[in-house]
TIRO-2110 file (N, C-alpha, C; in Angstrom, 1 decimal):
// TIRO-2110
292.8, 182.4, 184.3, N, 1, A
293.7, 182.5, 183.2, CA, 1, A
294.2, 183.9, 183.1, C, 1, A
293.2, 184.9, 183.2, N, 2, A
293.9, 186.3, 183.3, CA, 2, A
295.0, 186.4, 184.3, C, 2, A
294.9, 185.7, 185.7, N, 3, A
295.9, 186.1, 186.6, CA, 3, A
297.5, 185.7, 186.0, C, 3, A
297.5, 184.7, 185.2, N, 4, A
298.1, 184.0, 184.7, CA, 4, A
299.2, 184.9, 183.7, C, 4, A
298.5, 185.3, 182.5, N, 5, A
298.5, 186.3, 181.6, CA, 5, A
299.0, 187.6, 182.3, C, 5, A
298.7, 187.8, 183.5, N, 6, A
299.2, 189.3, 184.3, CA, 6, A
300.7, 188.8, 184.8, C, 6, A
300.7, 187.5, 185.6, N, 7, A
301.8, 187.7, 186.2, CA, 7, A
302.8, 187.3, 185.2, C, 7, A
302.2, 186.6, 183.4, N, 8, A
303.4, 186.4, 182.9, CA, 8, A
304.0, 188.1, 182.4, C, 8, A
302.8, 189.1, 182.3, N, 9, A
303.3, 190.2, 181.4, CA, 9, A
304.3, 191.1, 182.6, C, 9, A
304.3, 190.4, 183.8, N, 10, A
304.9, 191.6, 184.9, CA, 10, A
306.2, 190.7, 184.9, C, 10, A
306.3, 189.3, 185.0, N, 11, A
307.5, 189.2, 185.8, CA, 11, A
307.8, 187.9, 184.3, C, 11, A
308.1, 188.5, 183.3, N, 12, A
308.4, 187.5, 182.0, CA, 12, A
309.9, 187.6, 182.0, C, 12, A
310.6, 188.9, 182.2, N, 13, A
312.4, 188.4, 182.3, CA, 13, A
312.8, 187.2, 183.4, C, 13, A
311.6, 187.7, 184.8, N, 14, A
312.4, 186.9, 185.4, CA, 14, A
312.3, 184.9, 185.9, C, 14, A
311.0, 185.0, 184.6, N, 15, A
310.8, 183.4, 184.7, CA, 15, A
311.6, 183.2, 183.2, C, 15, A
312.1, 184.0, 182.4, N, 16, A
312.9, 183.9, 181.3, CA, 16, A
314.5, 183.4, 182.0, C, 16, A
314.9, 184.1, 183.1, N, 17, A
316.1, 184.1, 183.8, CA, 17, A
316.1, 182.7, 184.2, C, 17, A
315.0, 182.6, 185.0, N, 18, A
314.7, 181.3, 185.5, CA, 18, A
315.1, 180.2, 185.2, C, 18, A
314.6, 179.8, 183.7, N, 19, A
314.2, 179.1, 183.0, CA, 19, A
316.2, 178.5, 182.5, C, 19, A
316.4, 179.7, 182.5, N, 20, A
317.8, 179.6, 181.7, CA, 20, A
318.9, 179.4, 183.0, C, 20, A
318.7, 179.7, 184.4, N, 21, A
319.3, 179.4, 185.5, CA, 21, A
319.4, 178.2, 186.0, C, 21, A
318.2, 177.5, 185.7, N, 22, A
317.6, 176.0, 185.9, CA, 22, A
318.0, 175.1, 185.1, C, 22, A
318.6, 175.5, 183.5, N, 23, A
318.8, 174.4, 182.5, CA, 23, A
321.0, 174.3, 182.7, C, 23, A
321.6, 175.6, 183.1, N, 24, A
322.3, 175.7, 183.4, CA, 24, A
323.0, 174.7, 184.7, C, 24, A
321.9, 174.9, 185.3, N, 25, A
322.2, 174.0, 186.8, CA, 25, A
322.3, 173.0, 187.0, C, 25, A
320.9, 172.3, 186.0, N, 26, A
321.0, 171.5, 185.2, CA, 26, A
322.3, 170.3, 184.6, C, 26, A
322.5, 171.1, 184.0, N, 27, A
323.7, 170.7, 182.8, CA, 27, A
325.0, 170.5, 183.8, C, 27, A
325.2, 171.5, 184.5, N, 28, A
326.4, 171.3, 185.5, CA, 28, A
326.6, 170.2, 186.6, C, 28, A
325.1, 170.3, 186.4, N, 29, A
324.9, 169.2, 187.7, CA, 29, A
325.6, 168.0, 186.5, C, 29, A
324.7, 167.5, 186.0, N, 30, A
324.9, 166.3, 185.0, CA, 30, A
326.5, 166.1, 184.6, C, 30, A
327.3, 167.2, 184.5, N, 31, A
328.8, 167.1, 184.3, CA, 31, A
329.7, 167.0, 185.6, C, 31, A
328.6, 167.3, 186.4, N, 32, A
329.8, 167.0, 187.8, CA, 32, A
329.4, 165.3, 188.0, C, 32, A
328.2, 164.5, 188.1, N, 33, A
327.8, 163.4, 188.1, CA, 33, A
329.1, 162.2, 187.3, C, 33, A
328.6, 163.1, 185.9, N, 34, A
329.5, 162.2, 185.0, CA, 34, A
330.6, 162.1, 185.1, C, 34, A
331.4, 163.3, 185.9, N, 35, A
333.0, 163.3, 186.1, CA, 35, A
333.2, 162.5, 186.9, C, 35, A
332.4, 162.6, 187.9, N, 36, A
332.8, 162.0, 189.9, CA, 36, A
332.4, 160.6, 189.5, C, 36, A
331.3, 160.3, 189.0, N, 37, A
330.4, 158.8, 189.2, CA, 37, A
330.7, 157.7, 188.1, C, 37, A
330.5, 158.6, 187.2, N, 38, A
330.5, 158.2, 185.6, CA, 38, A
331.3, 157.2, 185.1, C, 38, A
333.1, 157.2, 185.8, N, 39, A
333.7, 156.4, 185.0, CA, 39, A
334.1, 155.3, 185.8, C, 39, A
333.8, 154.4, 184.4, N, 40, A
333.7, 152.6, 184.7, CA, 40, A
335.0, 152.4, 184.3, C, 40, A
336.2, 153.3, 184.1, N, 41, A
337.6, 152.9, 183.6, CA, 41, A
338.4, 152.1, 184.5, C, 41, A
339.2, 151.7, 184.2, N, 42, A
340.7, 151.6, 185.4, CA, 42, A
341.2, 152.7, 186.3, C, 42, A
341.7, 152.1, 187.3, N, 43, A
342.4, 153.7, 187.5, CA, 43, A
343.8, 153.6, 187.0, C, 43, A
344.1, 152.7, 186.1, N, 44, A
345.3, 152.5, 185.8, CA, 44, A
345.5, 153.3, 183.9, C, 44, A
344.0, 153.7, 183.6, N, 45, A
343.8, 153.8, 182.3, CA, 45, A
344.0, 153.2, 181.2, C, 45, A
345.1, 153.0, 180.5, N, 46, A
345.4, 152.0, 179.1, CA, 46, A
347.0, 151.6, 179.6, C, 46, A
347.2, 151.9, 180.7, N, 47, A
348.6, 151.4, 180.7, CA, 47, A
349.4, 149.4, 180.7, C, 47, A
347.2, 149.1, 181.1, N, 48, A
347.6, 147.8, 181.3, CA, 48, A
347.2, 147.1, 180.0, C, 48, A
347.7, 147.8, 179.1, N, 49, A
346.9, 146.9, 177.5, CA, 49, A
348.3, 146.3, 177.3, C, 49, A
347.6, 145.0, 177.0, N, 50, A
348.7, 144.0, 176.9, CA, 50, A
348.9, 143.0, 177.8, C, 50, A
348.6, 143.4, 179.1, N, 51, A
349.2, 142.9, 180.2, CA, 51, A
348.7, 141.3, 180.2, C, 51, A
347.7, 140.7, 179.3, N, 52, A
347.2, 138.8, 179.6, CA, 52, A
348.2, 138.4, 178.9, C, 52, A
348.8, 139.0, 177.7, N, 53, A
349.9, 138.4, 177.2, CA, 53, A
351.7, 137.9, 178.1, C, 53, A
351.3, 138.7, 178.5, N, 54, A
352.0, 138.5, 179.4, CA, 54, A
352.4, 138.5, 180.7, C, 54, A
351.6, 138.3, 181.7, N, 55, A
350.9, 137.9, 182.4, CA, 55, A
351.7, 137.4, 183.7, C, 55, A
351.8, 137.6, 184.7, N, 56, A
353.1, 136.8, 185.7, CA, 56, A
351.8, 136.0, 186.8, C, 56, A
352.3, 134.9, 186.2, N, 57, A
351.2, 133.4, 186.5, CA, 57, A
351.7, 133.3, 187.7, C, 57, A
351.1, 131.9, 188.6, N, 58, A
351.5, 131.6, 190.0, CA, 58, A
352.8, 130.8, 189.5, C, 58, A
352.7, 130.1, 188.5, N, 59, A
353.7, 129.2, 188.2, CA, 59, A
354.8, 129.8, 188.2, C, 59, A
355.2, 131.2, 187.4, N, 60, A
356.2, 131.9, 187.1, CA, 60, A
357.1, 132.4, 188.4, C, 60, A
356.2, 132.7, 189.5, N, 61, A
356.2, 133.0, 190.7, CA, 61, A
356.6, 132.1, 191.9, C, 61, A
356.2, 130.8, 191.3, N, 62, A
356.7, 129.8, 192.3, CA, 62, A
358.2, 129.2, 191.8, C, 62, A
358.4, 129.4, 190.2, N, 63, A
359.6, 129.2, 189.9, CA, 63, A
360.6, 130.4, 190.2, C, 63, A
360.4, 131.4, 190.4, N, 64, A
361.2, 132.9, 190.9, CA, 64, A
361.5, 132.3, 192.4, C, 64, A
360.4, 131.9, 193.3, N, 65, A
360.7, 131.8, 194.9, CA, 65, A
361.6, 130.1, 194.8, C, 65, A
361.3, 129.0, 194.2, N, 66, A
362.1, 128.0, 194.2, CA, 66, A
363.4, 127.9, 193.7, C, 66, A
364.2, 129.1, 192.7, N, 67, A
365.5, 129.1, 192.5, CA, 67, A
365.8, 130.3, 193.6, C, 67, A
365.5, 131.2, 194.4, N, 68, A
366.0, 132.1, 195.1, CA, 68, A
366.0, 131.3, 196.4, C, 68, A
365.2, 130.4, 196.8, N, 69, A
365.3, 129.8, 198.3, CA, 69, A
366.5, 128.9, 198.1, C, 69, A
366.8, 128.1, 196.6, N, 70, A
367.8, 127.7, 196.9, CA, 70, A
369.6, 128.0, 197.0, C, 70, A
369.2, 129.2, 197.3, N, 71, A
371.0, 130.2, 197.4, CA, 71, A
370.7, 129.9, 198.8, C, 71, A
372.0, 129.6, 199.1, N, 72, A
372.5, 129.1, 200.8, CA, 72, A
372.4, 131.1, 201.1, C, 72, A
372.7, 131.7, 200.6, N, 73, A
373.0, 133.5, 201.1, CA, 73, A
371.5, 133.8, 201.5, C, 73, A
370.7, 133.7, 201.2, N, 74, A
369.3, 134.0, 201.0, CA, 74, A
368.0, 133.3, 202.0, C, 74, A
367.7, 134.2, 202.8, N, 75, A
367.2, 133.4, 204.1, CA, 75, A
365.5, 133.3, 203.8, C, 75, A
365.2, 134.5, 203.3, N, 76, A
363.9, 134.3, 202.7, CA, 76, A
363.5, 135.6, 201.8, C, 76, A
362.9, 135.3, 200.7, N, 77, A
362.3, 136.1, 199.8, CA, 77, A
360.9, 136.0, 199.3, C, 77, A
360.2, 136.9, 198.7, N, 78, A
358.6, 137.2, 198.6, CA, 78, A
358.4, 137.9, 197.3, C, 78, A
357.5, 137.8, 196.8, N, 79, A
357.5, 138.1, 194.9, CA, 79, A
356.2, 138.3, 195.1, C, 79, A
355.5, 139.6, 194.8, N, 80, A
354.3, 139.9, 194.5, CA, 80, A
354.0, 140.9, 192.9, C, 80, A
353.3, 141.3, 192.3, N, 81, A
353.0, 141.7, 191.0, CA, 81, A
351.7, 142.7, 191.4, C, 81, A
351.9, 144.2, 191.1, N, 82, A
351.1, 144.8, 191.5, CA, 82, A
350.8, 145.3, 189.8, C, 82, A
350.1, 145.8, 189.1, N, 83, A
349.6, 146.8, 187.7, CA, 83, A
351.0, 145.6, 186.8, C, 83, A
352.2, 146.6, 186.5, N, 84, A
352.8, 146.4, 186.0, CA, 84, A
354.4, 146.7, 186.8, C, 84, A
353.9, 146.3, 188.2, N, 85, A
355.2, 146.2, 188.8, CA, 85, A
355.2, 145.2, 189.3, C, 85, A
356.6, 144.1, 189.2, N, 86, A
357.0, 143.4, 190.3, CA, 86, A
357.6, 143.5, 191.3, C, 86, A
357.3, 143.5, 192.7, N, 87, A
357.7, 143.6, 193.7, CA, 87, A
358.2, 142.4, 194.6, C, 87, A
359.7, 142.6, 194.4, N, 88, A
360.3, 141.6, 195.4, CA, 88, A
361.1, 142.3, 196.3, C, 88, A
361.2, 141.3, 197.7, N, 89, A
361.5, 141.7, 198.9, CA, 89, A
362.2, 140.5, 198.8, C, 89, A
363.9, 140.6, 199.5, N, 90, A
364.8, 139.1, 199.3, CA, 90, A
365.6, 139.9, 201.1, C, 90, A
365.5, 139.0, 201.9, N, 91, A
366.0, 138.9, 203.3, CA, 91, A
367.7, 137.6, 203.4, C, 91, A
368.2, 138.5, 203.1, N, 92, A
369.7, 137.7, 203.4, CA, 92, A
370.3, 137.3, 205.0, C, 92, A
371.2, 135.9, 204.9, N, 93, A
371.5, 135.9, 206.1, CA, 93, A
372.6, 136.3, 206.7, C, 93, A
373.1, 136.5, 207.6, N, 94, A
373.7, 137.2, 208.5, CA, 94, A
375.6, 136.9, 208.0, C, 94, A
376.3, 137.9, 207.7, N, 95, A
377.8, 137.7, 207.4, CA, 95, A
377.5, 138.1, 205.8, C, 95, A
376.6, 138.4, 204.8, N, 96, A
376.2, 138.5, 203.1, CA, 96, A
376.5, 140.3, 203.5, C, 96, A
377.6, 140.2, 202.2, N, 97, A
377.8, 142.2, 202.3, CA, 97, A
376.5, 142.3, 200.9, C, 97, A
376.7, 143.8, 201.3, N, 98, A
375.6, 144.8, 200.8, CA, 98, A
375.9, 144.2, 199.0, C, 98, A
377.3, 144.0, 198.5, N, 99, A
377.8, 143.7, 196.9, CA, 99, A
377.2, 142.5, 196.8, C, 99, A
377.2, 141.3, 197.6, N, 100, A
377.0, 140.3, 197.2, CA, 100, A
375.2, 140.4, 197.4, C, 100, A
374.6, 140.3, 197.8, N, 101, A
373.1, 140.8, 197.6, CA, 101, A
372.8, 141.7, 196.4, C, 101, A
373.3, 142.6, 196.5, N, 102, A
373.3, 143.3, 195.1, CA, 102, A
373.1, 142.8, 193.9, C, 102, A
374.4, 142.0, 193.9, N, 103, A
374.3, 141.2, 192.9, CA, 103, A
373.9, 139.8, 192.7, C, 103, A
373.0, 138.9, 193.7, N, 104, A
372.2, 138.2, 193.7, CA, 104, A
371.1, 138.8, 193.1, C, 104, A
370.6, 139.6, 193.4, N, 105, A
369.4, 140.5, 193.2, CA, 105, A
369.3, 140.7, 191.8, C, 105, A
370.5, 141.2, 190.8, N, 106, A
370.8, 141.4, 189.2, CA, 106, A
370.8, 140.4, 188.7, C, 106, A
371.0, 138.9, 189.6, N, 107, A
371.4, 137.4, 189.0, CA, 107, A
369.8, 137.2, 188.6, C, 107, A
369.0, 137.8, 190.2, N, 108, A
367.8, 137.3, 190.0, CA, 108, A
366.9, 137.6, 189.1, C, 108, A
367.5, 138.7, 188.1, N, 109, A
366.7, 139.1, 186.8, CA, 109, A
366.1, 138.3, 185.7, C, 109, A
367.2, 137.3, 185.4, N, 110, A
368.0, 136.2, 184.8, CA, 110, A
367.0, 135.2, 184.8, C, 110, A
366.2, 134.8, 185.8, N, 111, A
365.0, 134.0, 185.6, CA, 111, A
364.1, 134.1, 184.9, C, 111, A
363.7, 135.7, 184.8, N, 112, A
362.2, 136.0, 183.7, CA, 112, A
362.4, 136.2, 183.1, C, 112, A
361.8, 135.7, 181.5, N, 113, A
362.5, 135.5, 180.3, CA, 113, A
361.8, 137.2, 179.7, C, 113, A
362.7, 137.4, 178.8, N, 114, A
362.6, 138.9, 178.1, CA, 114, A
361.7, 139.8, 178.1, C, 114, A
360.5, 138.8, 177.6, N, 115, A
359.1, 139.2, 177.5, CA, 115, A
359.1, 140.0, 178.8, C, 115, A
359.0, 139.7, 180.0, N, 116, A
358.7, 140.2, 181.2, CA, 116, A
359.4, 141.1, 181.5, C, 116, A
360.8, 141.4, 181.0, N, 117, A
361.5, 142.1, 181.3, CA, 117, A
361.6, 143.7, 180.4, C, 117, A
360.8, 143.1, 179.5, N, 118, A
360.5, 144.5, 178.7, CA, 118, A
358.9, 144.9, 178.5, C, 118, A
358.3, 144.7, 179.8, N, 119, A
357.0, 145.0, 180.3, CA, 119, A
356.6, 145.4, 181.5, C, 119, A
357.0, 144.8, 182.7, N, 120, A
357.2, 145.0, 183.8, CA, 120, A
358.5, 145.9, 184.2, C, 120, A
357.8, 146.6, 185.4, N, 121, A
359.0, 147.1, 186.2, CA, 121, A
359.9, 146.0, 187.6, C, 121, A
360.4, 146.5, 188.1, N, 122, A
360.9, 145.6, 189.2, CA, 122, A
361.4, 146.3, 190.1, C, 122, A
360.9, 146.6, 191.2, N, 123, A
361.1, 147.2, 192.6, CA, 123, A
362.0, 145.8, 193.5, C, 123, A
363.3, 146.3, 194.1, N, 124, A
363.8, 145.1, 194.9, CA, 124, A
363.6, 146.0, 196.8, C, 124, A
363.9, 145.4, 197.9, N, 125, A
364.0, 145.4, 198.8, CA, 125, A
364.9, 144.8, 199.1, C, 125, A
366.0, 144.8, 199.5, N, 126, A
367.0, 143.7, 200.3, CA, 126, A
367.2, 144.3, 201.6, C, 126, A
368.0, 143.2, 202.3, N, 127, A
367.3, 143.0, 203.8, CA, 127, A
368.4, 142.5, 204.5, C, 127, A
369.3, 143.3, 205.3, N, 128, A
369.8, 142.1, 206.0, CA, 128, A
370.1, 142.3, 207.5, C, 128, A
369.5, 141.9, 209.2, N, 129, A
369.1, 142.3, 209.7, CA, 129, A
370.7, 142.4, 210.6, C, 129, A
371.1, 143.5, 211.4, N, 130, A
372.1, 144.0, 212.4, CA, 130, A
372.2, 142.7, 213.2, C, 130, A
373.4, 142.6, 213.6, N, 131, A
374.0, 141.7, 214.7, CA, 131, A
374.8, 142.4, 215.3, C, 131, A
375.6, 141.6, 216.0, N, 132, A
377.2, 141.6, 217.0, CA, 132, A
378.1, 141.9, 216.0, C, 132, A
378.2, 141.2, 215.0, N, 133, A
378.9, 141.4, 214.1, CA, 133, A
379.2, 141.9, 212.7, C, 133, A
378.3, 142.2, 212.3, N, 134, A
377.6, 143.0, 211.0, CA, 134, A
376.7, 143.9, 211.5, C, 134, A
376.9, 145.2, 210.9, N, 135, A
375.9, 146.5, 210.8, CA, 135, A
374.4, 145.8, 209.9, C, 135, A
374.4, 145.0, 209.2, N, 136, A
373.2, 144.5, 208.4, CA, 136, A
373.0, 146.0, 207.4, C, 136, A
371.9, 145.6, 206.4, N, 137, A
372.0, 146.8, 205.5, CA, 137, A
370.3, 147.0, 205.4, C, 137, A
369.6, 147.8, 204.6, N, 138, A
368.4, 147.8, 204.2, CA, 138, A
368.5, 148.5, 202.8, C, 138, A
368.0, 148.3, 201.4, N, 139, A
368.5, 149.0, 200.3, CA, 139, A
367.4, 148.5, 199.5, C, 139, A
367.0, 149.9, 198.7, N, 140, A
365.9, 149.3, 197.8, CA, 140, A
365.9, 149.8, 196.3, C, 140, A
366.3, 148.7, 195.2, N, 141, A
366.5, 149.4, 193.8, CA, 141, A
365.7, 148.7, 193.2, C, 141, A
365.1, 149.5, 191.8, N, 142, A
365.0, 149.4, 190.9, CA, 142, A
365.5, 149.0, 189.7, C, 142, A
364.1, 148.5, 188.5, N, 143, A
364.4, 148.3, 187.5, CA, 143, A
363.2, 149.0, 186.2, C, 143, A
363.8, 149.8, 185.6, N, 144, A
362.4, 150.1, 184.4, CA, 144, A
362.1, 149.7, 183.3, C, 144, A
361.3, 149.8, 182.7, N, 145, A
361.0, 148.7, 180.9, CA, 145, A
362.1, 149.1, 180.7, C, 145, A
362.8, 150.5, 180.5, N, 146, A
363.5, 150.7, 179.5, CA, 146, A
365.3, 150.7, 180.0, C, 146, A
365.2, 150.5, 181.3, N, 147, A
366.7, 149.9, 181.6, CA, 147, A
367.4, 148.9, 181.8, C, 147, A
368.6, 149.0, 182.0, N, 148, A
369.7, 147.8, 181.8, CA, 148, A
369.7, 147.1, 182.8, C, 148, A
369.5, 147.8, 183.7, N, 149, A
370.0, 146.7, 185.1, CA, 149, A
369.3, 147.1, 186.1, C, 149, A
369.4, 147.2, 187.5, N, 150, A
369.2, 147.6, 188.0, CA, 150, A
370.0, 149.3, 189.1, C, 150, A
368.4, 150.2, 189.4, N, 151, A
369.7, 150.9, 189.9, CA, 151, A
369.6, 150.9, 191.9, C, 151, A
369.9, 151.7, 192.4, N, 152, A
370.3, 151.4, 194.0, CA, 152, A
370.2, 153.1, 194.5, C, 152, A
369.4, 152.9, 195.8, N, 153, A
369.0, 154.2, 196.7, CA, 153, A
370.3, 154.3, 197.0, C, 153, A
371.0, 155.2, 197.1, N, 154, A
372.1, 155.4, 197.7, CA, 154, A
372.7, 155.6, 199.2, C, 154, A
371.5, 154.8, 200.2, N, 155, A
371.5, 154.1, 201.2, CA, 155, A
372.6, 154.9, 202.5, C, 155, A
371.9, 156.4, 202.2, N, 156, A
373.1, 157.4, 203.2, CA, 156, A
372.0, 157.7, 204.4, C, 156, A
372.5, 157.1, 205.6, N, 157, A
371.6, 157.6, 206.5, CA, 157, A
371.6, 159.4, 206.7, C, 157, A
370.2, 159.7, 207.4, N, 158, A
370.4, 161.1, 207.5, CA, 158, A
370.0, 161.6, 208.8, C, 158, A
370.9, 162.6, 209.2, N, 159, A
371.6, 162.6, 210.7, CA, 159, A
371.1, 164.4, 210.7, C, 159, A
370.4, 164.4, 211.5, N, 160, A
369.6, 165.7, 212.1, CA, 160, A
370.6, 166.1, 212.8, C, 160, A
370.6, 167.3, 212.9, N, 161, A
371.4, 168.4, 213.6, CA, 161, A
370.6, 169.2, 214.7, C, 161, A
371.2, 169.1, 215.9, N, 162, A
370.3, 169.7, 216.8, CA, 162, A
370.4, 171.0, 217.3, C, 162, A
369.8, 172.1, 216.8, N, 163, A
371.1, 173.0, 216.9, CA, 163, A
370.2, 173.9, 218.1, C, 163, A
END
């Protein structure tokens, strides 16, 4: 017990330091845990509150691909739903200029009733593959909750200089 009593009277700052370097280490440890490990959230956070209400079903989806398969212009198209984006990809066939896809694409809005259109975003892809006789195009636009229509990449190839 005396040995005890000696080593606390000689070295008492530095099991004091100790004590307070250990609860420290402690504590930070437990805040790096709880940052890294801790969260059981979304990674999407609260963006998707709301989203069962309205909801993009198989049904809605197979009615989107059964009015777009039946345009004779339209060779094949694909509808997927990612968070709060719809993503469609529409592949036209061969002799369809870049306006009339375009504007297929803006017709195609026209199916999802409002609700969807003021929830969802809409990413498009159109597609139309080079021949003998058409250059074909590739163009990808958008649509946001809070816009009108859709807008369009401005589809400029870019040409390196070799200098």
């Amino acid at each position: 017990m005396n040995k005890i009593k000696k080593l606390w009277n000689e070295n008492r700052i530095f099991f004091v330091l100790f004590i307070i370097v250990l609860v420290c280490a402690l504590l930070i440890l437990g805040v790096i845990l709880k940052y890294f490990l801790g969260s059981t959230k979304s990674s999407y956070g609260d963006r998707l509150e709301g989203i069962k209400a309205v909801e993009i079903t198989e049904d809605i989806k197979n009615n989107f691909l059964s009015s777009m398969q039946s345009d004779e212009l339209i060779k094949d198209v694909s509808i997927k739903s990612k968070g709060k984006i719809i993503y469609i990809s529409m592949n036209f066939n061969t002799g369809v200029s870049l306006e009339e896809a375009q504007s297929k694409a803006l017709a195609s809005l026209m199916i999802f009733e409002q609700k969807y259109l003021e929830f969802y975003d809409f990413n498009y892809t159109l597609k139309e593959e080079a021949t003998e006789n058409s250059e074909g195009f590739l163009i990808m636009g958008a649509k946001n909750v809070n816009g009108n229509g859709l807008v369009w990449n401005n589809n400029t190839e870019v040409v390196k200089n070799n200098e």
